[in-house]
N, C-alpha and C positions, 0 to 999 in steps of 0.2 A: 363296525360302522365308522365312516370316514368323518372326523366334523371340519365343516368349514368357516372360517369367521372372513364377512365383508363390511369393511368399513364403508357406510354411505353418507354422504353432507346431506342437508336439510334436502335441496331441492331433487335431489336422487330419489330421498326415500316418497318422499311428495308426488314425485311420477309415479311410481311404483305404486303404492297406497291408490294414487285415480286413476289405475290402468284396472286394478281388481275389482274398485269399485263399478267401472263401467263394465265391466263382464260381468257383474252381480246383477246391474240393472238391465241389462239385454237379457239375461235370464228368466229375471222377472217379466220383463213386459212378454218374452215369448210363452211366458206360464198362467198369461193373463188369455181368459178367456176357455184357454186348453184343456180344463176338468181334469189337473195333475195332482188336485190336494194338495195344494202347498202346505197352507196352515189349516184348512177347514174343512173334513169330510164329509164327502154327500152334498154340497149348499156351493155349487159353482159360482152366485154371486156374495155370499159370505165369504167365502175365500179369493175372487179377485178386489172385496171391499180391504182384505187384509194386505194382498198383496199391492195395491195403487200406496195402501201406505208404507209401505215398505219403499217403494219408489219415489214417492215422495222427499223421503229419509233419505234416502241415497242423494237425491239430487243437490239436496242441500251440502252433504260431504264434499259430492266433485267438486261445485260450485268453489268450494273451500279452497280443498287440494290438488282441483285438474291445472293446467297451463291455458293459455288461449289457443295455445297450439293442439293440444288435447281436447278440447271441445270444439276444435275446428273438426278436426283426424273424424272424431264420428260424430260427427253433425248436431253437436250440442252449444248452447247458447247459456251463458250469464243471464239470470234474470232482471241484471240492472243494466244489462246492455239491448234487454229490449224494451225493458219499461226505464226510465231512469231514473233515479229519484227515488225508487221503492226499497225498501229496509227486510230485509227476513230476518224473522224471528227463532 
């Protein structure tokens, strides 16, 4: 097995980290609904109750780590660029 080492600056690793995270949360929203089991067998609205909070989670990471140019790319917004003034906790 070949190993390979990549040095990345901050903002390298920052895209990388909300490119993943954004295909986690496309995941999830397409599993919402779908009766895949994510987390809860049998109980389709127990397990999209788990899954929105999974989403949730996530949103706050991009939020973090996306670029503005990265939540432009797939159609996501800052929540203090549409409300201003609001603080997440």
């Amino acid at each position: 097995m070949t190993k390979i080492s990549v040095e990345l600056d901050n903002e390298q690793f920052d895209k990388l980290v909300a490119e993943e995270l954004i295909k986690t949360r496309k995941a999830f929203l397409n599993d919402l609904g779908a009766n895949n089991h994510v987390f809860v067998y049998g109980d389709q609205e127990a397990d999209d109750i788990e899954i929105q909070k999974h989403i949730d989670s996530l949103d706050k990471l991009i939020n973090w780590f996306a670029t503005p140019e990265q939540l432009e790319d797939h159609g996501l917004y800052r929540i203090s660029d549409i409300f201003p003034g609001i603080v997440l906790k």
